[in-house]
N, C-alpha and C positions, 0 to 999 in steps of 0.2 A: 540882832535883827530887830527892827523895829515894828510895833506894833501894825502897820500899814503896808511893810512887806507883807508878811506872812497871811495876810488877807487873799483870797483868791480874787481875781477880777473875772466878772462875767460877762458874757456876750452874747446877747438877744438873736436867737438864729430863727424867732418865728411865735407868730401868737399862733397855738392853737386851737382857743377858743374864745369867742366875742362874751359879752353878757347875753344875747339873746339865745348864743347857741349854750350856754352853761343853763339858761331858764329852761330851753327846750328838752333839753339832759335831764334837769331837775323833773320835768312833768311827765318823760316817760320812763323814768327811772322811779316815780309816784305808781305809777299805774300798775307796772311789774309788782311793785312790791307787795298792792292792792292784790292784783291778781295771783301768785302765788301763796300769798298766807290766806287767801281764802274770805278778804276784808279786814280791817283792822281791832276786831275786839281781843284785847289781851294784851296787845303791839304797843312796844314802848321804842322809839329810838334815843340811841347816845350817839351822842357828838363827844369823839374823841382832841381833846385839847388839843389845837387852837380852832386849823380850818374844819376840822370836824363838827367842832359844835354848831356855825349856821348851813352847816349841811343839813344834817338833824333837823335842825329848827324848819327850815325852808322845805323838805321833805315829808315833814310831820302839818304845818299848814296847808299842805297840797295833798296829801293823803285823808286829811280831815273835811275838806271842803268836797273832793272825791266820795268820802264814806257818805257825809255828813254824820260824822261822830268824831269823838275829840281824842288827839292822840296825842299821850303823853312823850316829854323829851326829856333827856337828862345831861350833865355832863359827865366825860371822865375824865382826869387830870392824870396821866401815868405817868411824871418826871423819874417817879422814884423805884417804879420798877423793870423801867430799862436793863436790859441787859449786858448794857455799854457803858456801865457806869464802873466804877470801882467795885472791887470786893469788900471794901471797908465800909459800903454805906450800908444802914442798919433798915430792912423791911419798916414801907413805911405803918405807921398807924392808921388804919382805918376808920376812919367817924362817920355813926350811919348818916343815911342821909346826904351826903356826901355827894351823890351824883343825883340829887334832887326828885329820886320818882324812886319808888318800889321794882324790882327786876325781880325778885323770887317767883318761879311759877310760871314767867310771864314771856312772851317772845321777843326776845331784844334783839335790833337790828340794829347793830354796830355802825358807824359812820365813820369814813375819814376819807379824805379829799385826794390824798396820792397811796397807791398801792405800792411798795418797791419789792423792798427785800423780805416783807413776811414780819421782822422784829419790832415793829408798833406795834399790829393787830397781836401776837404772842403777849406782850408785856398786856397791850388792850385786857387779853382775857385774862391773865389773872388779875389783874386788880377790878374785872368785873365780879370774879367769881367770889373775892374776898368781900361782897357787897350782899353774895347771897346767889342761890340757883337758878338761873332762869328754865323754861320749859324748853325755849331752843334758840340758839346764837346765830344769826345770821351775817353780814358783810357786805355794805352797801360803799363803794368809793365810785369817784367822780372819774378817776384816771388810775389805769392798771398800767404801770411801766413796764412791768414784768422782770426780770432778774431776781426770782427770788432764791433766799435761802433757808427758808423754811416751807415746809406742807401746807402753805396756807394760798387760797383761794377765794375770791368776792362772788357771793351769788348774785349781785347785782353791780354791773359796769357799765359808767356811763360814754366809757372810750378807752380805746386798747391803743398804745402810746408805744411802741417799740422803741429805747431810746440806747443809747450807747453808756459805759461807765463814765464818761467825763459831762454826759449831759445832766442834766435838772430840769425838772416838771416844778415850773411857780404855778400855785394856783394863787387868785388875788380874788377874795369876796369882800364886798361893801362894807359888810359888818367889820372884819378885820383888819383892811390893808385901804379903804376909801378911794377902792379900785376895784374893776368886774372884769376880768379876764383870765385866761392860762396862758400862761409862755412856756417856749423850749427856750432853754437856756445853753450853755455850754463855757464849762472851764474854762479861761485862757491863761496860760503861765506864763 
């Protein structure tokens, strides 16, 4: 089978979100965050690798401009502690510093751009927690597909996406893909 078989082809069944309506998501999903943690002293956001991270960033300028006080962002990089990876790959090494800002103590709101099955945000916290304890972990994504297969839950959602197994939630932010939108996507074999 050749490399170009075995590739899925996909099919654009629908943008769900323009760029104004993904800004608009971003500044009340600002505001909640503001308003539940009580303001932002303490408040670090991580951006979970890739689209996570200008989630974070874009969420962390608009909660700053909001406080007017400055809120720290970080990254997290999890390849290595997936749960989908082989048995044979070896726990990665941790290097402080690592996700660019201090967590111990402090309230970190997790970021990442599609909710599915629970197994990001899991692998997410442990390799937060190998960085050190925060005071309390929160869960902020752009899109909740829902099927999940873990206990895990966003306290902050910028859209609840009910999608089927063969569909896909693209999100595309400027920073990474030099495109603003969300599509429903869907399998075709």
């Amino acid at each position: 089978m050749s490399e170009e078989q075995s590739i899925p082809s996909l099919r654009i069944k629908g943008r769900l979100m323009s760029a104004s309506e993904i800004e608009r998501t971003l500044v009340r999903l600002a505001h909640e965050i503001v308003e539940k943690s009580n303001g932002c002293e303490g408040m670090v956001l991580v951006g979970i690798k890739r689209r996570g991270v200008p989630l974070a960033e874009r969420l962390g300028k608009l909660i700053s401009t909001i406080e007017k006080c400055p809120v720290e962002t970080g990254v997290l990089d999890i390849q290595f502690y997936r749960d989908d990876l082989s048995e044979a790959d070896v726990r990665p090494i941790v290097t402080p510093g690592a996700i660019g800002c201090e967590i111990a103590g402090r309230d970190v709101v997790l970021c990442d751009d599609v909710l599915y099955t629970g197994r990001t945000i899991r692998a997410a916290l442990d390799a937060l927690f190998d960085h050190g304890r925060p005071r309390r972990v929160q869960l902020a994504v752009l899109i909740d597909r829902g099927h999940r297969e873990l206990p895990i839950q966003a306290t902050y959602v910028g859209r609840h996406v009910p999608t089927s197994s063969r569909e896909i939630i693209e999100v595309k932010f400027q920073e990474v893909d030099h495109d603003e939108q969300v599509l429903l996507v869907e399998r075709v074999d």
